[in-house]
C-alpha positions as a printed Julia matrix, in Angstrom:
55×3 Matrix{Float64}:
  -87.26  101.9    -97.87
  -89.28   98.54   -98.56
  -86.55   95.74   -99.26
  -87.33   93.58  -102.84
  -89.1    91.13  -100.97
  -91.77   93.84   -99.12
  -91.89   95.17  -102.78
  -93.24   91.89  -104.37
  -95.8    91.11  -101.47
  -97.16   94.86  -102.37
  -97.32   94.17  -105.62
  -99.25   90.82  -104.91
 -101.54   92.17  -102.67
 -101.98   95.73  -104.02
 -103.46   93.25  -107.38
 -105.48   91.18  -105.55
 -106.92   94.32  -104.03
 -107.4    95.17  -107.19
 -109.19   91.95  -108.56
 -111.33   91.93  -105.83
 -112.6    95.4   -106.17
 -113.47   94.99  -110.01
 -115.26   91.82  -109.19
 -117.33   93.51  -106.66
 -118.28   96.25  -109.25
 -119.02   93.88  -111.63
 -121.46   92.16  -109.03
 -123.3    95.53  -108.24
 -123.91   96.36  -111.79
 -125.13   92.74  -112.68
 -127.59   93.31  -110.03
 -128.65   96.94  -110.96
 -131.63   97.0   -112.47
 -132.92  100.58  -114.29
 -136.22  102.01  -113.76
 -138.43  103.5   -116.47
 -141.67  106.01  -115.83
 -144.08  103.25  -116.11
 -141.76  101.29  -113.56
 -140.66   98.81  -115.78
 -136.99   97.12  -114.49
 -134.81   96.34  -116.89
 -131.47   94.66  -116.57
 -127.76   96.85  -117.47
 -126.75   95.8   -120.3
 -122.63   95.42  -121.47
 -121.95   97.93  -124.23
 -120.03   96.95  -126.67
 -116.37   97.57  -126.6
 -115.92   98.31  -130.34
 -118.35   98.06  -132.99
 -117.86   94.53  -134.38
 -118.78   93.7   -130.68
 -122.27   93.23  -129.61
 -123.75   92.16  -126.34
């Protein structure tokens, strides 16, 4: 059994795991580029969350 202290350091660390692992996918799919048949690279783009937002 973890006492209340041990409980809040989880927490704390278990979300900055958690930060640090969305950055890092958010890094690799900035930098992923796709590849057509004529080998064209184009950029991932963000889709849009809902429909009123466009990236």
């Amino acid at each position: 059994e973890l006492t209340e202290d041990e409980h809040a350091e989880r927490a704390q660390l278990r979300a900055e795991y958690v930060a640090a692992y969305k950055q890092s996918l958010i890094n690799h799919l900035n930098n992923t580029k796709i590849v057509d048949e004529k080998g064209n690279k184009t950029p991932l783009r963000r889709k849009a969350r809902n429909e009123n937002e466009k990236q």
